[in-house]
N, C-alpha and C positions, 0 to 999 in steps of 0.2 A: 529460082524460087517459084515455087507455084502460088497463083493467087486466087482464091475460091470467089465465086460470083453466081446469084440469079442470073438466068438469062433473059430477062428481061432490055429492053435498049436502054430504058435506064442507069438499070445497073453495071449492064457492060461498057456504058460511056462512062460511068464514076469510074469503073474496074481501070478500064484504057487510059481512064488520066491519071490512077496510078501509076500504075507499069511505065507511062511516060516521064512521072514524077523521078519513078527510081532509075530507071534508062539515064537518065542527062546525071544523076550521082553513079553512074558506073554500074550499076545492078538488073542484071538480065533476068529477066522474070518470064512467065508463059501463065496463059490463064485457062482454069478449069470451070464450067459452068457447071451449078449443081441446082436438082430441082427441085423445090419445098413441095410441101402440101399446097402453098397459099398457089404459086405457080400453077397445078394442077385442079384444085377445085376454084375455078375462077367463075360460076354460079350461083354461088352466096356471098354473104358479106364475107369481110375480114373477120368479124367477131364472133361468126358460128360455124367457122375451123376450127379444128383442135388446138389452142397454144394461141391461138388469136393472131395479133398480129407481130408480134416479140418469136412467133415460132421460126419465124425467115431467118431471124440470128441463129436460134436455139440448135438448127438445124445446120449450119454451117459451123456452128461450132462445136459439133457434132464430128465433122468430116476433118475438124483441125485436129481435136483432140486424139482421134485415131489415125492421123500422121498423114494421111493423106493431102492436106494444102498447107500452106505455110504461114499465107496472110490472111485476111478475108478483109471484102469493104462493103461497110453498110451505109444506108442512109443514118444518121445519128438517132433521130425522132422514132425510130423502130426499135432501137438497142433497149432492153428494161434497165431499170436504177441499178437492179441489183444484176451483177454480171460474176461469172466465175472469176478467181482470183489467178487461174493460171493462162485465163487469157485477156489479159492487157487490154485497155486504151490506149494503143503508143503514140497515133499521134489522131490529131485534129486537124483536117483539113480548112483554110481559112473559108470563110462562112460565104455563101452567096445569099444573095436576096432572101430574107425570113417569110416575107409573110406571103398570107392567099393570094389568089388571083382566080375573077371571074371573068370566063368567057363566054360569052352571049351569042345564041344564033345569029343577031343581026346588029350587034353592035351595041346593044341595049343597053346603060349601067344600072344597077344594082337597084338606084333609088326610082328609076324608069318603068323597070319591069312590073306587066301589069296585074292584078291581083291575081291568083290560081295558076303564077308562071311555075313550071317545074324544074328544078333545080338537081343537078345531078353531080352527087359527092361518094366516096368510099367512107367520109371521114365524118365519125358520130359527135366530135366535138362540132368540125363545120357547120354540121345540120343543127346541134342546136344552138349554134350563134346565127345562124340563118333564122330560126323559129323566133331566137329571141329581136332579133333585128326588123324582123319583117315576117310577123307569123298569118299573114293571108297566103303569100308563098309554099311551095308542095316541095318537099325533099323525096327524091329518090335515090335510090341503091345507084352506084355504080363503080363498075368493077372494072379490068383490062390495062393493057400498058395504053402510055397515051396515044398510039396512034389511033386506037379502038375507040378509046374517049373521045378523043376529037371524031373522027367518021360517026359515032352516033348522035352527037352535038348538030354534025350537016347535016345528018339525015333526017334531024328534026325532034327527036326522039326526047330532049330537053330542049326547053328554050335558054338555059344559061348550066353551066358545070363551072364546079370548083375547084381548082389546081394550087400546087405549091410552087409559085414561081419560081422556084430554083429549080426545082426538073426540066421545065422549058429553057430554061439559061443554060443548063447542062447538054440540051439537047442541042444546044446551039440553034434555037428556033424562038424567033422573035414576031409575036405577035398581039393585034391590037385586043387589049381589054384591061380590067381596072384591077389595081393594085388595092386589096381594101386596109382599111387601116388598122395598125393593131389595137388601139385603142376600142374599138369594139368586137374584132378579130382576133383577140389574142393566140399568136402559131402556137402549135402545138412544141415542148419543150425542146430545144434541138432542130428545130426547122430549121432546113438551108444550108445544115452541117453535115460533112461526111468523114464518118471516123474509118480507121485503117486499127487492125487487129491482129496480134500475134500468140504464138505461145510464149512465157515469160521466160526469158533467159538464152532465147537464141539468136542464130543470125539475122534473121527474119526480125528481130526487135532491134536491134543496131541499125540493122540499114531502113528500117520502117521509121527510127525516132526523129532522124533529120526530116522527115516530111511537118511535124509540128509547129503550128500556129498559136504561139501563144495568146493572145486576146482571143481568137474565138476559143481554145480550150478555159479560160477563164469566165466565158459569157455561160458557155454551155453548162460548167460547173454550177454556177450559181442557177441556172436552171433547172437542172436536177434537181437540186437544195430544197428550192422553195415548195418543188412538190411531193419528194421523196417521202411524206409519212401518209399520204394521201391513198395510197396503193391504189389499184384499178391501170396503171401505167399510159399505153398507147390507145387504149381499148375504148377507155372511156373520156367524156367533155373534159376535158381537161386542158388548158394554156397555160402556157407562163413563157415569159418573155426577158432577157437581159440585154442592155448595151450599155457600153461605157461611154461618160462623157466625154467631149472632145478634147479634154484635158487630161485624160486618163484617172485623173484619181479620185472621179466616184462611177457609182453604177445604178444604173435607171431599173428598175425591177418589177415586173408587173405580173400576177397569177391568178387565176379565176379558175372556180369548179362551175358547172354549169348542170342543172336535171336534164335530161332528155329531150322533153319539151321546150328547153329553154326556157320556161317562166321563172324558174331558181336562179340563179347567180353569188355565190362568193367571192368574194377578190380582193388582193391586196396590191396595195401600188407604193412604190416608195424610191428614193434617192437616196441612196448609201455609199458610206464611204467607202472606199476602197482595202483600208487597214482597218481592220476586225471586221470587215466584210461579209465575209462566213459565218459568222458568230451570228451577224444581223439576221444572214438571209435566213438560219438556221429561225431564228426567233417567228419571223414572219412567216415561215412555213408553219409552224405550230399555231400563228393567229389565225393563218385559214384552215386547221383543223378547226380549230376553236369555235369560229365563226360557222362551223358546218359542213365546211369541207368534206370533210370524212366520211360524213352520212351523205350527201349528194352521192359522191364518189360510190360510198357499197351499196346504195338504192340503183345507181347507174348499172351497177356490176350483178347483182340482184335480178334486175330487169333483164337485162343482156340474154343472162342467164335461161329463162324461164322463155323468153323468144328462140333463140339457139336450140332447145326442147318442144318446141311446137305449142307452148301452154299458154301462149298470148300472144297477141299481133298486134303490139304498141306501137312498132315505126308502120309508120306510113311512105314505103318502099314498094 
């Protein structure tokens, strides 16, 4: 079975721990690297490519539907809410580490760093939990796989960058800097998760379902949930957060929209039960429309907009 992948090191290390996943069930796989747009134009943001940042799936599942790969694997936090129905979630790889992680030229944490330090993220949610957290702080653009990130981090180019701790755990690279908390962090929906993708009904979905984790396919579900009426998806501030208790049967749930600036914030926080769960998070996705959500959200997408066109220079990038 062929398995489609950016080639990015990232993604060819989630790719290879598939193939290793289905290798030890018996299943011999080879892997095809296929290139986005995002791959290619690596000199602007994620958000003024065409398809944003959802276009990495769009595109690979592009390459399944006309027969060419069998599986594909993505970071989860890239996939949109809404996905073709002929190609499957089949499984959910169990979650690593969810949340941010800042690396500082010299060690520095977060509450350290001195006024007008410059901070360098890809991620328009980060920047404005950074703005909101600590708005004397400078956000910059920053783009490349991470060994690029980190080499412009030495070279001084920021004095701290923002990563997803689970890319470095993937990478098998462990290094020092601060985990931030989600409580004012909240990851982006699907953080730390890596979903595996087939066409529905073949072999490639048989031998891809034994990879499924159930608890992180039910954290990530409820994730979705709470933000799926919000629209704007990867693109724009948006968090939401789930884990289950250590009893399993309730679930901690936490969602915020955020402006640009960060001076705005929405958010919902809550502990639910486990049975009629859905129902719940269903409800409390509708309170953070309610509460304004929605309008954050299309002012976010609005803005986006109208920079990606050259008619404003609102990030400070």
């Amino acid at each position: 079975m062929i398995i489609g992948t950016r080639g990015s090191q990232l993604a060819l290390a989630q790719t290879e721990n598939v193939a290793r996943l289905l290798k030890e069930r018996g299943v011999e796989t080879s892997i095809k690297i296929i290139k986005t747009n995002g791959d290619r134009f690596t000199d602007r943001p994620l958000h003024a490519i065409s398809g944003g940042v959802g276009a990495f799936v769009r595109e690979l599942d592009d390459v399944m539907l006309a027969g060419d790969i069998d599986i594909a694997v993505h970071s989860m936090k890239d996939m949109p809410t809404v996905r073709p129905p002929e190609i499957p979630t089949v499984a959910v790889l169990e979650r690593d580490t969810p949340f941010d992680f800042l690396l500082t030229y010299d060690g520095t944490t977060l509450e350290e760093l001195p006024e007008q330090s410059i901070i360098g993220t890809s991620s328009l949610r980060r920047a404005a939990q950074i703005r909101r957290y600590r708005p004397d702080l400078i956000t910059q653009e920053l783009r490349g796989n991470i060994d690029t990130r980190l080499r412009k981090l030495k070279e001084g180019q920021y004095d701290g960058i923002l990563l997803a701790k689970a890319g470095l755990e993937r990478m098998g690279w462990e290094l020092e800097g601060e985990i931030l908390p989600p409580g004012f962090f909240c990851p982006s929906p699907n953080q730390g998760t890596v979903a595996v993708v087939t066409r529905a009904g073949t072999e490639a979905e048989a031998a891809v379902s034994k990879l499924d984790h159930t608890e992180s396919r039910i954290v990530t579900e409820f994730e979705r949930i709470l933000i799926s009426e919000l629209g704007g998806g990867c693109t724009t501030p948006i968090g939401s957060y789930a884990e289950l208790t250590p009893d399993k049967k309730e679930i901690k749930v936490l969602a915020e929209v955020l402006s640009l600036d960060g001076r705005e914030v929405v958010r919902v926080e809550e502990v639910i039960p486990m049975i009629g769960g859905i129902e719940k998070a269903r409800k409390l996705g509708h309170r953070l429309v309610e509460l304004g959500g929605k309008r954050l959200a299309d002012e976010a997408l609005l803005q986006i907009s109208k920079d990606a066109c050259g008619t404003d220079n609102f990030y400070d990038y």
